[in-house]
C-alpha positions in Angstrom: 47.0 -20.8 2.6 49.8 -18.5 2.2 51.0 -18.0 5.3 49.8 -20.3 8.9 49.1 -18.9 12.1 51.9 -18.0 14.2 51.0 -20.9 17.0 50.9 -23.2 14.2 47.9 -24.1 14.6 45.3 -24.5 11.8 46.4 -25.1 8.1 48.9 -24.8 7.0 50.9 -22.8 3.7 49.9 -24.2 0.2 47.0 -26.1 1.6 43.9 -25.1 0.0 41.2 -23.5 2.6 38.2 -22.6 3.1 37.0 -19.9 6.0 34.3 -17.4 7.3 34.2 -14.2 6.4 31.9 -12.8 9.3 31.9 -8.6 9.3 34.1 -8.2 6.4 34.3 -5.4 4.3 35.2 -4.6 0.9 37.1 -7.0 -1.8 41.0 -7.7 -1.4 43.0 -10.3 -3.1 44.7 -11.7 0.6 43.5 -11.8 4.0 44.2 -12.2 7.1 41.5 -14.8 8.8 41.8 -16.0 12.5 42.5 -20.1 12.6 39.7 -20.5 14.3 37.7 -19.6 11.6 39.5 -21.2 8.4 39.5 -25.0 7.6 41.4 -27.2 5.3 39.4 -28.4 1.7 39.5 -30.9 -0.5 41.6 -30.6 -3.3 39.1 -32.1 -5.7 36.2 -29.6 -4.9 35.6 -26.4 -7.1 36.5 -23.2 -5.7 32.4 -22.2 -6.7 31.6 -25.4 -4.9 33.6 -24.0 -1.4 33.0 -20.4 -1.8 28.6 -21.2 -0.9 29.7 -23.3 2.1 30.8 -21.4 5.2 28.5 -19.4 6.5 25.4 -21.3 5.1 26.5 -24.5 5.8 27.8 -24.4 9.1 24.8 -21.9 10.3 22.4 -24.8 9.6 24.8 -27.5 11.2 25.1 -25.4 14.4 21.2 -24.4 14.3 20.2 -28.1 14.4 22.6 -29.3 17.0 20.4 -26.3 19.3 17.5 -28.6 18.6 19.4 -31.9 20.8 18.6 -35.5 19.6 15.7 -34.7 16.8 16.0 -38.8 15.8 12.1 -39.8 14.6 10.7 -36.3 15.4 9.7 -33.5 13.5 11.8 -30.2 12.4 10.3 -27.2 11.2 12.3 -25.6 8.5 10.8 -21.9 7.5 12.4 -20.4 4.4 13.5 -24.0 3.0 14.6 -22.3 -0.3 16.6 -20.3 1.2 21.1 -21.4 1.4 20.8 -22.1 5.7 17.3 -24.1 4.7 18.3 -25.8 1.8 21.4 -27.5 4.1 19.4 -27.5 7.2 16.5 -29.9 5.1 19.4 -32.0 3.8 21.5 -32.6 7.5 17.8 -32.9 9.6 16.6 -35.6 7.2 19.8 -37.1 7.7 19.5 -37.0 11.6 16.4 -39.4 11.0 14.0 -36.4 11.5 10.7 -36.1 10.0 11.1 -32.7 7.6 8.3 -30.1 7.3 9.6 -27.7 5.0 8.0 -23.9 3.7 8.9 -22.5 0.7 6.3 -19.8 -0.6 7.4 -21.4 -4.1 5.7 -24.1 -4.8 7.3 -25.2 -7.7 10.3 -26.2 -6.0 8.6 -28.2 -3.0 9.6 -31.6 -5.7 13.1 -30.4 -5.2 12.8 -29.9 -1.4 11.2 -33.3 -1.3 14.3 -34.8 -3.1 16.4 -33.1 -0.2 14.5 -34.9 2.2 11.9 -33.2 2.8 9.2 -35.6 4.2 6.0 -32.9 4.0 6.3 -28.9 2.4 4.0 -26.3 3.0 3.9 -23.3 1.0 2.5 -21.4 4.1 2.7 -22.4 7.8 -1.0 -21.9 8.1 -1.3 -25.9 6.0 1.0 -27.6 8.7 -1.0 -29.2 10.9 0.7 -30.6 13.7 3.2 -29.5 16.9 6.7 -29.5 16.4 9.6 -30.7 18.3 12.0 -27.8 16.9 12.0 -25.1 14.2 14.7 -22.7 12.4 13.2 -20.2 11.5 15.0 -17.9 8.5 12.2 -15.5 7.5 10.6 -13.7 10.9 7.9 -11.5 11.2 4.4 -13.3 11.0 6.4 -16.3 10.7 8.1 -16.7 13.5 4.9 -16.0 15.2 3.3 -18.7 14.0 6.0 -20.9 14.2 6.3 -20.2 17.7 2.4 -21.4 17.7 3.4 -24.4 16.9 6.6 -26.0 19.0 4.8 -28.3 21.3 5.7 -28.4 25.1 10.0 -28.0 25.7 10.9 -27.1 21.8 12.5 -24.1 20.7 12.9 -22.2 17.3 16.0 -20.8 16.6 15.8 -17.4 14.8 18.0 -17.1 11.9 16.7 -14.3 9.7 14.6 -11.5 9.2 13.8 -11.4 5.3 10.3 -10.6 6.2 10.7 -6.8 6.9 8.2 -7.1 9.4 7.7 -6.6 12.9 6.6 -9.5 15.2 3.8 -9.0 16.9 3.0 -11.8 19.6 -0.5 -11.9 20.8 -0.8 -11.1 24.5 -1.4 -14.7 25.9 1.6 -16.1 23.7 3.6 -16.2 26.3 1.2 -18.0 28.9 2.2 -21.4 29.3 -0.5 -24.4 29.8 -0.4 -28.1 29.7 0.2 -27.9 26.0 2.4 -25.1 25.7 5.0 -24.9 28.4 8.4 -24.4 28.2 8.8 -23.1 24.6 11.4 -20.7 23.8 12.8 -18.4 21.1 17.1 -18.7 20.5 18.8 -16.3 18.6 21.7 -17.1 16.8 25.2 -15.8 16.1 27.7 -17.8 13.8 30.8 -15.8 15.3 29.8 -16.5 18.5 30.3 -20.4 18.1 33.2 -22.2 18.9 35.1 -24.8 17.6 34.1 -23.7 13.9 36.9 -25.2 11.9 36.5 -29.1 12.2 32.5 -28.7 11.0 33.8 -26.5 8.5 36.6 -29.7 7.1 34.0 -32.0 7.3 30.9 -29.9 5.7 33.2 -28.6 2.5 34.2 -32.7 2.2 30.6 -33.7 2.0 30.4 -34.6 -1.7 26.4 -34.9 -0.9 26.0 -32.0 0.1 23.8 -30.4 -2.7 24.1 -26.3 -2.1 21.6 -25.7 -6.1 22.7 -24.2 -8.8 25.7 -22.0 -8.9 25.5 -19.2 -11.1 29.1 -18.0 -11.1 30.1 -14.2 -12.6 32.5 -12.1 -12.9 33.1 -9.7 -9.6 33.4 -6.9 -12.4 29.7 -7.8 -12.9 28.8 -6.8 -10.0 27.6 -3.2 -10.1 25.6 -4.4 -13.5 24.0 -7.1 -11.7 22.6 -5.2 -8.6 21.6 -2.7 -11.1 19.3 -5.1 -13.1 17.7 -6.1 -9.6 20.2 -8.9 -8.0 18.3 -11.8 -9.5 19.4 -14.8 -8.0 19.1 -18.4 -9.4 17.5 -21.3 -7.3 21.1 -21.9 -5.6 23.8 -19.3 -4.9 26.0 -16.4 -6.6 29.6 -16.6 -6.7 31.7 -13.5 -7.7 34.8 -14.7 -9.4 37.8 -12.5 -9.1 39.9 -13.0 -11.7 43.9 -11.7 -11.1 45.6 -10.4 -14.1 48.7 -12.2 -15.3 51.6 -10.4 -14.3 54.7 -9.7 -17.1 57.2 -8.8 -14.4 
């Protein structure tokens, strides 16, 4: 931190910090971030390590706390692979729920499992049974059928859209009966939650907290790496700017 908030409030100059970058545009080597959004890290924690955590981290944290008490019940998690499902696997299987996770990838339901994970689909059509909530990172088809299967007062909260499809809902979706009443749909803004900054503290000290494999480049790699097709590892890119030394 190079400079605290002129309340005082937040961290403060020379701690180290993490914070969320919603909206932002472009790359600059300071920036002004409200408190409200910027935390204080751990000294001990790599920069890689903190630069995966903000907006991931604390999307899945917030996501599952829409859910209420999911203690001994079962959580959907659609697109389990993906940064928000890999944490949101990890902190419901803390929670003491039971975890049914889809990843189209099957090779890395093992993986999943480890996370905590207790069952992993590698398409929603194989789980069998009602859920009490679902986050949902994928949309389209998906969040059609995952609708299909909250049971009677569960909701999915709709975080993505990678599908690049259109949901279509079949015409009686939305009829409720003595096995399907009182489902509903959430969408879901990060910016839009309050409070941000303590989950933040507590989520970039959470030495379990496993966000895969970091595959860390320079940010002058950039326009070569989107050119070869933006191949991303099992865990998370980090561009890396790195400030030349000055002689003055």
């Amino acid at each position: 931190m190079l400079e605290a908030a002129s309340d005082g409030a937040g961290p403060q100059v020379g701690e180290r910090v993490v914070f969320l970058s919603l909206g932002a545009r472009g790359w600059a080597q300071r920036r002004a971030v409200p408190h409200a959004f910027t935390a204080a890290a751990p000294s001990n924690a790599a920069w890689e390590h903190l630069a995966t955590l903000p907006v991931p981290a604390t999307t899945a944290l917030r996501a599952l706390r829409k859910l209420g008490s999911t203690l001994g019940r079962r959580v959907l998690i659609v697109g389990a692979t993906s940064a928000v499902g890999r944490i949101a696997v990890q902190l419901a299987g803390r929670s003491g729920a039971h975890v049914a996770a889809v990843a189209r990838d099957e090779s890395r339901h093992a993986e999943l499992q480890r996370l905590g994970a207790h069952e992993t689909h590698a398409a929603l059509s194989s789980v069998a049974s009602r859920v009490h909530g679902a986050i949902d990172r994928v949309g389209g088809q998906d969040l059609v059928d995952t609708y299909a299967l909250l049971e009677p007062g569960a909701t999915v909260i709709a975080l993505g859209h990678s599908a690049g499809a259109d949901e279509r809902f079949p015409y009686d979706a939305f009829v409720a009966g003595p096995t399907t009443s009182d489902r509903s749909i959430t969408s879901f803004f990060l910016g839009s939650e309050p409070g941000l900054a303590d989950e933040m503290a507590y989520l970039a000290a959470d030495r379990r907290l496993q966000v895969g494999v970091i595959d860390t480049r320079a940010w002058t790699e950039l326009a070569t790496w989107i050119e070869h097709g933006a191949h991303r590892p099992s865990g998370r890119v980090v561009l890396r700017v790195i400030h030349a030394q000055s002689s003055d």
